[in-house]
N, C-alpha and C positions, 0 to 999 in steps of 0.2 A: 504494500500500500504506500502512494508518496502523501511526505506530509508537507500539505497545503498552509500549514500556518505559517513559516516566513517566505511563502513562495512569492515571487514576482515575474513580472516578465521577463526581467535580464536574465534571471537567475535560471528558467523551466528555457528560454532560449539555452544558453549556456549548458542546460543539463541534456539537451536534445542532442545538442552537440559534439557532446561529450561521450553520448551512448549508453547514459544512465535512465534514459526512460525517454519513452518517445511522445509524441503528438497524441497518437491513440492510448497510451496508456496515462493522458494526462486527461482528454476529455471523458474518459471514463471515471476518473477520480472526480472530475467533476461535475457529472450528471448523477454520480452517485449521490454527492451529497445538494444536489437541488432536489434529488426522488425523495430524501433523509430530513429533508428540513424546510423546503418549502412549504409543504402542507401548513407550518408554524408561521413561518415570514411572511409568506403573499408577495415577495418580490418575483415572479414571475407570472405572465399571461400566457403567452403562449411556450413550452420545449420544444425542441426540435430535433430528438433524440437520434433519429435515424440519420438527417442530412449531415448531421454534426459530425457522428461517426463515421458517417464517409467521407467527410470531406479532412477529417482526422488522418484516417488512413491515406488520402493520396498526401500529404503534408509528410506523412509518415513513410513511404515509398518515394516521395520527390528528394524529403534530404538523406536517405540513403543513396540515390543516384546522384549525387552531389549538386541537385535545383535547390537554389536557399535565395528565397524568396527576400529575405533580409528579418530582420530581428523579430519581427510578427508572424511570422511563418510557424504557424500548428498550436499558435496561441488560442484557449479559450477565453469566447469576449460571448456581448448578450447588446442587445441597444435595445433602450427608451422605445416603449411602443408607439411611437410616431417619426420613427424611419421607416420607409418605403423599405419592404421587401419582395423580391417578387415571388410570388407562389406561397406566401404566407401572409395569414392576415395583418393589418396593422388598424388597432381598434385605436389608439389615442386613450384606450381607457373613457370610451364612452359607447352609451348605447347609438348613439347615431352612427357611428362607423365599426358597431359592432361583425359585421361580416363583410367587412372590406378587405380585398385581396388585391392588391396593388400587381400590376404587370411587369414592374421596372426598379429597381432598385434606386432608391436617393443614391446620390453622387457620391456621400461619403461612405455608402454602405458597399458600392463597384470599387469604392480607392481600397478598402480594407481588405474586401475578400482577393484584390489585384497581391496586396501584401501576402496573401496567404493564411488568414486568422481562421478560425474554427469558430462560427457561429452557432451559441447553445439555446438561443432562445428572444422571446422580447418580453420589455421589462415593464412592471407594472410603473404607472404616474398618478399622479392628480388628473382629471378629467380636461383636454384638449391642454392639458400644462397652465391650467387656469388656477391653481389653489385649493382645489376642493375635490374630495375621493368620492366617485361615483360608486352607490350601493351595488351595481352589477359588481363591481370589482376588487371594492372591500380596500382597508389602507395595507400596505406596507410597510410590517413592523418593524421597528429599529430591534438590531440585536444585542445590543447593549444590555436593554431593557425593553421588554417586550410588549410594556402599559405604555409605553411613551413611541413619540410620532419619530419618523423619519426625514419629515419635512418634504420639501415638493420644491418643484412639478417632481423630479429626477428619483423620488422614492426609491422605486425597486431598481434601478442604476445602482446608487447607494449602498442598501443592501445586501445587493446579490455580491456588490466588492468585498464589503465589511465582511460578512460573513463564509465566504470564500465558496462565493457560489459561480462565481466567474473570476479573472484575470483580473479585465479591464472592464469598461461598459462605457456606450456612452449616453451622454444625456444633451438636453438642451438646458438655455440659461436666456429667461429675458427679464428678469430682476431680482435673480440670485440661485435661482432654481437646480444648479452644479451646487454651486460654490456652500449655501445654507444647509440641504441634506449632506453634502461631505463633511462638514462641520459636526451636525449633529452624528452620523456613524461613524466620524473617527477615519477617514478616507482622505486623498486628495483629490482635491474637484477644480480644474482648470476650464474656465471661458476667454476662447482664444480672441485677438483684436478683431472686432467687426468687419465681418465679409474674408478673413483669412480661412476660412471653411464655408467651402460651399453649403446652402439650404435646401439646393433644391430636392426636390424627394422628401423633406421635411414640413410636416404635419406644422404650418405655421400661426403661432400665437400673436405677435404683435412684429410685423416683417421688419418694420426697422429697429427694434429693440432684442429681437431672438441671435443668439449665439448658441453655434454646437462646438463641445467639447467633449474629453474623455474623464473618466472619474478610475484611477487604479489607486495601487497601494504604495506609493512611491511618485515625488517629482520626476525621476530619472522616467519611471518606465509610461506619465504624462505625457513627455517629450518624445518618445518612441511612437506612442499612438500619434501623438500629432503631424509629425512627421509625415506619417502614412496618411491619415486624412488628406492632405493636398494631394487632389488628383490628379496632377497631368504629370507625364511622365519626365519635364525634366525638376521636377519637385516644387512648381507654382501655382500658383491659382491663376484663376482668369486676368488679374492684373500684374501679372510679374510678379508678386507677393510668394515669399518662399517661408521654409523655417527649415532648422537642421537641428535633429538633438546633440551634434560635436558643438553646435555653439555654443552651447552653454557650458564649456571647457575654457572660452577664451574671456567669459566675462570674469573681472578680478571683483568679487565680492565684495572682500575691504574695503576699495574704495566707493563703495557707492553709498550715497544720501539716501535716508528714509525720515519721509514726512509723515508727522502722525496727526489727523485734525483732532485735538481735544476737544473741541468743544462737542462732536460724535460718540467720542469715547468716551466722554465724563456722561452725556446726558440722556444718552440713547442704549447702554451697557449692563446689563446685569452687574456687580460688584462681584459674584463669582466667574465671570469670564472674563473682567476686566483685571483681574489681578493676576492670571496663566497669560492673559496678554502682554500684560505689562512683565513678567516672567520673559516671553520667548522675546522683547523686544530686548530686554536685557542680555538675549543670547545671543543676537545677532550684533548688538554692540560689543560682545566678545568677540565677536568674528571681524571686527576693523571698520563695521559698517557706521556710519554719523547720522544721530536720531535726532529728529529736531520737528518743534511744532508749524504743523502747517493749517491755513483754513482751504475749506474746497469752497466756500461761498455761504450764500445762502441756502440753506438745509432745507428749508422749508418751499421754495422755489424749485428745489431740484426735485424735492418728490411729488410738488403738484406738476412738474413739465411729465416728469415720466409717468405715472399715473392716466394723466386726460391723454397719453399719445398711445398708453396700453390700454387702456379703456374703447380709446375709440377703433383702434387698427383691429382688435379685436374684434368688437362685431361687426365690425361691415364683411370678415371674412366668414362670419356665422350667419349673417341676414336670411340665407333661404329655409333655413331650417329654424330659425327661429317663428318665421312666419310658417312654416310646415311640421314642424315636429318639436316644438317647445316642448311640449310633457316629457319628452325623451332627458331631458338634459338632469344630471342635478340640482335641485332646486337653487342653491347658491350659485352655481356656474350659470344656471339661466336668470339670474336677477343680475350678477355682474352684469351679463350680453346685454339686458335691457338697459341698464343704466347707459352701457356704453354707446348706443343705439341714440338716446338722448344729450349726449354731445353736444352741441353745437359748433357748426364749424368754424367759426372764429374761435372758441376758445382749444380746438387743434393748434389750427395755425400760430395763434401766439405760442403754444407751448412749442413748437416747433421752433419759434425763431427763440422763446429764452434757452433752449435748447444749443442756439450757435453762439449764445452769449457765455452761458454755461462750460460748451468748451472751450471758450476763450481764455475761462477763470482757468480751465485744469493743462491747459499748456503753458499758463503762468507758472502755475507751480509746477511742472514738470521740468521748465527750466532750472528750478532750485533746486529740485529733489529727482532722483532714481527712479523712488520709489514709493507708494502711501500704504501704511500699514494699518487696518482695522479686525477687528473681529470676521471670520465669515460667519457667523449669527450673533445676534443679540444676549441670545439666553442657551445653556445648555435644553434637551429635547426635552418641547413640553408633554404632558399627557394625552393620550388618545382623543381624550374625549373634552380637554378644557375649549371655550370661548372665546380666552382672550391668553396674549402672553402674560406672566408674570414680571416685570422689569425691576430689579429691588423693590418689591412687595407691591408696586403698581400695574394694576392692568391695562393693556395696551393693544390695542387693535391687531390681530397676529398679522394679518395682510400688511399693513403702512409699517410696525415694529421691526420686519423682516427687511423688507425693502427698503428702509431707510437705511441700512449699514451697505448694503451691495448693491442697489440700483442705482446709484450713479455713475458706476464705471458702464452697465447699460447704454445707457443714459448719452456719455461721450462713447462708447466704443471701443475702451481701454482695454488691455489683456489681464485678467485676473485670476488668482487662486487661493483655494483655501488649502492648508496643509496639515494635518495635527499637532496639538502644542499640549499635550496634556489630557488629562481628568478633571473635573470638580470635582466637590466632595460627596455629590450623587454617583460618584460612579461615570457619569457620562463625559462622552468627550468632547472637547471645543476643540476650534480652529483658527487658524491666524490665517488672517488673509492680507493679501500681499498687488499691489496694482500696478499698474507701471504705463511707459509710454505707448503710444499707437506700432504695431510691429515690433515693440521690444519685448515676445512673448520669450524670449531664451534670457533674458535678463530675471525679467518674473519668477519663470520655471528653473532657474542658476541659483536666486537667492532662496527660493526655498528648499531646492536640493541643499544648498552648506547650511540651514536651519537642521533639516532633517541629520547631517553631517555629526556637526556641532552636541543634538540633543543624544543622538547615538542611541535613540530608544528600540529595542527589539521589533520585530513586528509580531504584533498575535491575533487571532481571531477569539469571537467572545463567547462565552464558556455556553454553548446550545446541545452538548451532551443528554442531556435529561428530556429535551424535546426529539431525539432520532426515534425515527422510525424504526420497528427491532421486524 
């Protein structure tokens, strides 16, 4: 049997390699234990047990003929139920596209299996990546703790990582939705610069604010998947836009500036996630890096622009089904649609232009600083079932509380990650998230790798023993 608790993608590459266990004898280990312990999580919708192991086995017959696809090659990976797959359904985790079987693979789902990965499955979310778990599909338990949430859209992404039910996975991100469930299971959650991964084939939430990215157990093996998402063969996307995970070999850590905006941290921060923050900041200022106060602006501007722009882009891509098949939707997912439906479009368009004003402010301060470092959530994972977040002892709207730490990098377009920085004293784990300039996603993904470095924490999976299937 291999054991999956400090596995990563370097490391099951490396072991393929090496001739210590191959491609097929890794997706078996890991559909064993999605049969083992999904029944508990609910991070998957649909297995694909049969395609997986075939496509195992030629991964497995290719790098024995010496075909090596490159570092993804016979890896198990699972994505977010609103990538296009073809021949499989992709529901978005709702009932309106409950029997949708798309013809064609999203772009980034051709770039992956071009890479040669071993697709296990698609992953449960929030409903159209809206916020809200549709009763068809039930939430996706964090495995930390199994009363408490996962957080969204990118749920079973999350989970299926944390708990070692896949590799890698990916997800989407249009006002934290990587970054906030990587936080709450203890993962890394990377939303790469705006438009540096293609959408198309993706199930879209609000088109100018959505980001697809990977969620694994490791900076290093973020960069690996990234890598591979850009599809065209000499490694760019449609605008000449590249990335390479050897970049983040050439960035020198020590010297780079990170800007922290207090006044987000002091006001917006549970005081148990603000003190593991203020922890890892102090680690990377062991590491040579120069921490200093920054403001990103007005706080309360940046979440009403992103807001009325996710609000509205939103339902105009829902209107026919709202006008046909309302009852269908979650009740909360369909009162969002409506509200967003009632818009008005001038108050769009302003948000749109304080939106260019907005990144005006963050290329100011990019000039000063590398880097912005904030919590990727609020609060460690709230309960299944609460209302509202908890903020030091205040309740707070879990929608606006969330989005307020990570929807500004949305917002401008910025490359962001969340990477683990610890436990509180529940047991659950926080994230430090970490921002940076437009295409400097190997700067990002550089400093959080020497964070991870630095902290030299083990990797493990959380103790789900007691819930296997016998």
């Amino acid at each position: 049997m291999i054991d999956v608790s400090a596995m990563t993608v370097a490391r099951a590459g490396a072991a393929f390699r090496a001739g210590h266990f191959s491609p097929r004898d890794l997706a078996e280990t890991y559909l064993k234990r999605v049969n083992e312990l999904d029944g508990v999580l609910n991070s998957y919708i649909t297995v694909t047990s049969d395609a997986a192991m075939s496509l195992a086995e030629r991964a497995t017959e290719e790098l024995a003929r010496g075909v090596d696809r490159g570092p993804l090659h016979g890896i198990p990976v699972a994505y977010k139920d609103l990538f296009d797959t073809a021949g499989v359904r992709t529901t978005a985790a709702s009932r309106i596209y409950a029997h949708r079987v798309p013809d064609r693979d999203a772009d980034v789902v051709r770039a992956l299996s071009n890479a040669g990965v071993v697709p296990l499955g698609k992953l449960n979310m929030l409903e159209f990546a809206y916020g809200v778990v549709h009763p068809d599909y039930g939430p996706a338990r964090n495995p930390w703790n199994l009363e408490r949430s996962s957080g969204g859209s990118s749920s079973g992404s999350a989970v299926a990582v944390a708990a070692g039910l896949c590799l890698a996975a990916l997800g989407s991100d249009t006002g934290g939705s990587i970054r906030m469930p990587a936080a709450w299971c203890g993962v890394v959650g990377f939303k790469p610069t705006y438009d540096l991964v293609s959408r198309a084939g993706v199930v879209p939430l609000s088109w100018s604010l959505d980001h697809v990215g990977p969620l694994t157990r490791t900076a290093h093996d973020a960069a690996l998947m990234l890598e591979a998402m850009i599809p065209r063969p000499d490694g760019t996307n449609a605008r000449g836009r590249g990335f390479r995970a050897a970049a983040l070999d050439a960035v020198e850590v020590p010297r780079l500036r990170i800007g922290v905006p207090r006044q987000l941290l002091d006001a917006g921060v549970d005081q148990a996630v603000r003190r593991l923050i203020e922890d890892a900041l102090s680690d990377l200022a062991e590491c040579g890096t120069a921490i200093e106060d920054v403001s990103l602006g007005d706080l309360d501007d940046i979440l009403a622009a992103e807001l009325t722009i996710l609000f509205a882009e939103a339902s105009a891509f829902h209107i026919p089904w709202l006008r046909e098949r309302a009852e269908d939707y979650a009740q909360l997912t369909r009162e969002r649609l409506e509200a967003g439906v009632a818009v008005p479009a001038v108050h769009y368009i302003n948000a749109l232009r304080a939106r260019e004003a907005i990144v005006g402010v963050f290329r100011e301060v990019f000039r000063n600083v590398d880097l912005v470092a904030l919590p990727g959530a609020p609060t460690t994972a709230m309960g299944l079932d609460e209302k509202y977040l908890s903020i030091n002892g205040d309740p707070v709207d879990i929608f606006r509380g969330l989005i307020r730490i990570t929807g500004p990098f949305n917002l401008t377009g910025t490359p962001a990650v969340s990477v683990p920085c610890g436990c509180a004293a529940d047991g659950l784990p926080v994230g430090l998230q970490l921002a940076g300039r437009w295409y400097e996603d190997h700067v990002v993904l550089a400093a959080a790798r020497a964070f991870e470095e630095r902290r030299a924490a083990p990797l493990r999976l959380p103790a789900l023993d007691g819930h296997l299937r016998r």
